[in-house]
C-alpha positions in Angstrom: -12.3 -12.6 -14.1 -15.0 -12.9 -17.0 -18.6 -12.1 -16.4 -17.9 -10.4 -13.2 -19.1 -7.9 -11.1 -16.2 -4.9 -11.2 -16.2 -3.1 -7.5 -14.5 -0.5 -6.7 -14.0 0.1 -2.3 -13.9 4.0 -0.8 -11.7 3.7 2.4 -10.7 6.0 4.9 -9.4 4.0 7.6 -7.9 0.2 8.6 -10.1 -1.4 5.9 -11.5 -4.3 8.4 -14.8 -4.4 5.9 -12.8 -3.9 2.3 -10.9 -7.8 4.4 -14.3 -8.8 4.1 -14.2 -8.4 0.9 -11.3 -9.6 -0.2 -11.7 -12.7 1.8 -15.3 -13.5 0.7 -15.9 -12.4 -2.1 -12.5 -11.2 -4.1 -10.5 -14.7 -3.9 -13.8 -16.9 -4.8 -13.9 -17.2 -8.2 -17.4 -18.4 -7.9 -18.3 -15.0 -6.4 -19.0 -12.9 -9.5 -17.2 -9.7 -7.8 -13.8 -8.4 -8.7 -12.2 -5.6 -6.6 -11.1 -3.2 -9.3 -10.0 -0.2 -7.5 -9.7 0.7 -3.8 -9.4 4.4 -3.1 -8.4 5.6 0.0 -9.0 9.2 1.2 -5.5 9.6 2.0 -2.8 7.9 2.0 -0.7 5.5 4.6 -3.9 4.1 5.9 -4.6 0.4 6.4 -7.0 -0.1 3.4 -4.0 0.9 1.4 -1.8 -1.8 3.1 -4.2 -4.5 2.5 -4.9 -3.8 -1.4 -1.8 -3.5 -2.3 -1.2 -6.7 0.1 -3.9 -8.4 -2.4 -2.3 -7.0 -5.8 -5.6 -4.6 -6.1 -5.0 -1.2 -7.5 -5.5 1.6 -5.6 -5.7 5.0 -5.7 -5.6 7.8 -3.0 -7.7 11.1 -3.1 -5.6 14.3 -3.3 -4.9 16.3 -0.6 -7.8 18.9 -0.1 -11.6 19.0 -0.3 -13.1 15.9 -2.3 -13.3 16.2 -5.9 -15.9 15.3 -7.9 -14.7 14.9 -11.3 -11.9 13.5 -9.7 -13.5 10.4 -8.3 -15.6 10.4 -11.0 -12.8 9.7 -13.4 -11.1 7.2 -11.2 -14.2 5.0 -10.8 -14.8 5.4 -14.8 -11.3 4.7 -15.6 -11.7 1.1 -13.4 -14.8 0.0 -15.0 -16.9 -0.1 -11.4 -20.0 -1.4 -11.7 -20.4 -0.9 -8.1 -18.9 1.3 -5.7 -19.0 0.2 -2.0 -18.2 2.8 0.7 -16.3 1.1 3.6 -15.5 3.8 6.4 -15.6 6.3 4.3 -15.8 9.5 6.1 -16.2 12.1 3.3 -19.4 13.3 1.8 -20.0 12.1 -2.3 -20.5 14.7 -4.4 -23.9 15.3 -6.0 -22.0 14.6 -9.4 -20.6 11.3 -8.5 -24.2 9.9 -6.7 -25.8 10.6 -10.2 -23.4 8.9 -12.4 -23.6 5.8 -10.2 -27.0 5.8 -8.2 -28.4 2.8 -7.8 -24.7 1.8 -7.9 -23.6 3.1 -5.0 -23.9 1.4 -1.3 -22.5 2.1 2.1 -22.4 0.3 5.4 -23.1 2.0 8.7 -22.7 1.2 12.2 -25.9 1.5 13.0 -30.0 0.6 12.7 -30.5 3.6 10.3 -32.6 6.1 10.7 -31.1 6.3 13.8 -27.8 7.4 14.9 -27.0 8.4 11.2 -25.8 11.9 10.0 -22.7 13.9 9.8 -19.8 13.1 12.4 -21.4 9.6 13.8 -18.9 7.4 12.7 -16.8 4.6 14.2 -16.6 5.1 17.9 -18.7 8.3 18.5 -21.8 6.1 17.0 -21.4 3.2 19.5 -20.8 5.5 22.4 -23.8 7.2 21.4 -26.0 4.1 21.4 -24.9 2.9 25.0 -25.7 6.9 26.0 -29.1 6.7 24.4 -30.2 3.4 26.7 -31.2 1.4 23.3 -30.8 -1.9 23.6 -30.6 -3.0 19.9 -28.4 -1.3 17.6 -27.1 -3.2 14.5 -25.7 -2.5 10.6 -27.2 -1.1 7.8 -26.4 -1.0 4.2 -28.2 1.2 2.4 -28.0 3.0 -1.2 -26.0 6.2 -1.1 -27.8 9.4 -2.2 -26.4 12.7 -1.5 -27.4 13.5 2.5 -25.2 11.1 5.1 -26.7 8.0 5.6 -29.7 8.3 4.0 -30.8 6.3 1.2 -32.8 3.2 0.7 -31.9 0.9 3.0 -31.2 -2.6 1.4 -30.4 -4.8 4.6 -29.8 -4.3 8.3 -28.4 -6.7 11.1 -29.4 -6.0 14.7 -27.0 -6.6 17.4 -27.6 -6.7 21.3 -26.5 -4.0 23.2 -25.4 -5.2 26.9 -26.2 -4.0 29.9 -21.7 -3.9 30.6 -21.6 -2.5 27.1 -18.9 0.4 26.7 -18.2 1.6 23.1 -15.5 -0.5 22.3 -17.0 -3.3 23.6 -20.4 -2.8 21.4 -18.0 -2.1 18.6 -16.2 -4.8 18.3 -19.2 -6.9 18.2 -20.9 -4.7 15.4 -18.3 -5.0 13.6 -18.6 -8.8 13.4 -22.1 -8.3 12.0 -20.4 -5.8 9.3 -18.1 -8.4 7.9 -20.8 -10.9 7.2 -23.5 -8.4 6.0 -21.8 -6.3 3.7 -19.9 -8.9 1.2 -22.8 -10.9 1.6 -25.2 -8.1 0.1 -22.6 -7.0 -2.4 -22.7 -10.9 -3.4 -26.7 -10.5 -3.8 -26.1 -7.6 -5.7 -23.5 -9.4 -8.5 -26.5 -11.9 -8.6 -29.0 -9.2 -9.6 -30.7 -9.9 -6.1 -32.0 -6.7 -5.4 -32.1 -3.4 -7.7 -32.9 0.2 -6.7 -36.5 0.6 -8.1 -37.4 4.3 -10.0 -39.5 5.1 -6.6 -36.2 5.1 -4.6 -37.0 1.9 -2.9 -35.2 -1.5 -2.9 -36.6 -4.3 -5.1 -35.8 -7.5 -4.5 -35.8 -10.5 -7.3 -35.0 -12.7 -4.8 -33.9 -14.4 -1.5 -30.1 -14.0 -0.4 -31.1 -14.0 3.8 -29.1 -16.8 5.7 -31.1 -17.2 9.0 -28.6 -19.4 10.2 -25.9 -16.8 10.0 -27.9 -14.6 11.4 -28.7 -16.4 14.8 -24.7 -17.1 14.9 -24.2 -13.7 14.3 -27.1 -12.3 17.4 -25.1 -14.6 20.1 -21.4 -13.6 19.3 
């Protein structure tokens, strides 16, 4: 695929959001983004399943703490121009968020700042919301730097929280908001939308925000 976007995905479970991708993004030649590598953080997990389902290469972590230098030569090796993490539960090493900062994004269940940090991921996040009282929670996708959910945050996507709501239900309809706002803000970023600025804030060149999506999205 010339003149596009090479993107390597960092799974660690089912790979709902690396579907997204592949769906969106990956089969539209008019996208500018090809998936070059999906790496999984063991393997046998879904993400796996559905690359290799797509013809994508893949690659699994090996067994014991993450590696720096390992990763580091995996996303080289593919040519990444952007590495999107997608339930990926394992902290980036400092070595790996320098090579590619500014190249690096993540998507969190969650309106970041809150309910961010280490262990609040997948269900533990949405339970903790409906604990909390809140009655918006959302998705964020933010730059990755090296503290858990942390850096600039390029785009978020608030969701209702019902007064019924039990984590899975509130899950389940984040997640809907995740499939639409992360391919379509790795789409912006192929199209030179939005850069990370020297401050460490987001700069955008332009507008990508579809309001109608987002209404659809708020009444799901």
């Amino acid at each position: 695929m010339p003149d596009s976007l090479g993107v390597a995905v960092l799974a660690s479970g089912s790979g709902t959001n690396l579907q997204a991708i592949i769906e969106q993004l990956h089969e539209d030649p008019g996208s500018g983004v090809d998936l070059v590598r999906i790496i999984g953080s063991r393997a046998g997990i879904g993400a796996m399943a559905r690359a290799e389902g797509h013809d994508i290469p893949t690659a699994v972590h090996p067994a014991g703490p993450l590696t720096g230098d390992w990763l580091l030569g995996e996303l080289d090796a593919c040519g990444a121009g952007l590495v999107v993490l997608a339930g990926w539960l394992k902290l980036i090493s400092p070595v790996v968020v320098r090579a590619f900062r500014g190249r690096m994004i993540n998507i969190h269940p969650a309106l970041l700042p809150s309910f961010g940090g280490p262990g609040m991921y997948g269900r533990r996040v949405h339970e903790a919301v409906v604990a909390s009282g809140a009655r918006i929670t959302g998705a964020t996708v933010h730059f990755v730097d090296e503290v858990y959910d942390h850096g600039a945050i390029i785009a978020q996507w608030p969701v209702p929280v019902m007064e019924d709501d039990d984590g899975e239900a509130l899950a389940a309809r984040v997640l809907k908001v995740e499939h639409r706002l992360l391919p379509a803000v790795v789409r912006a970023y192929a199209d030179g939308t939005f850069v990370l600025g020297d401050a460490g804030q987001v700069e955008w060149k332009g507008a990508w925000f579809d309001g109608e999506a987002f209404s659809m999205a708020r009444s799901s």
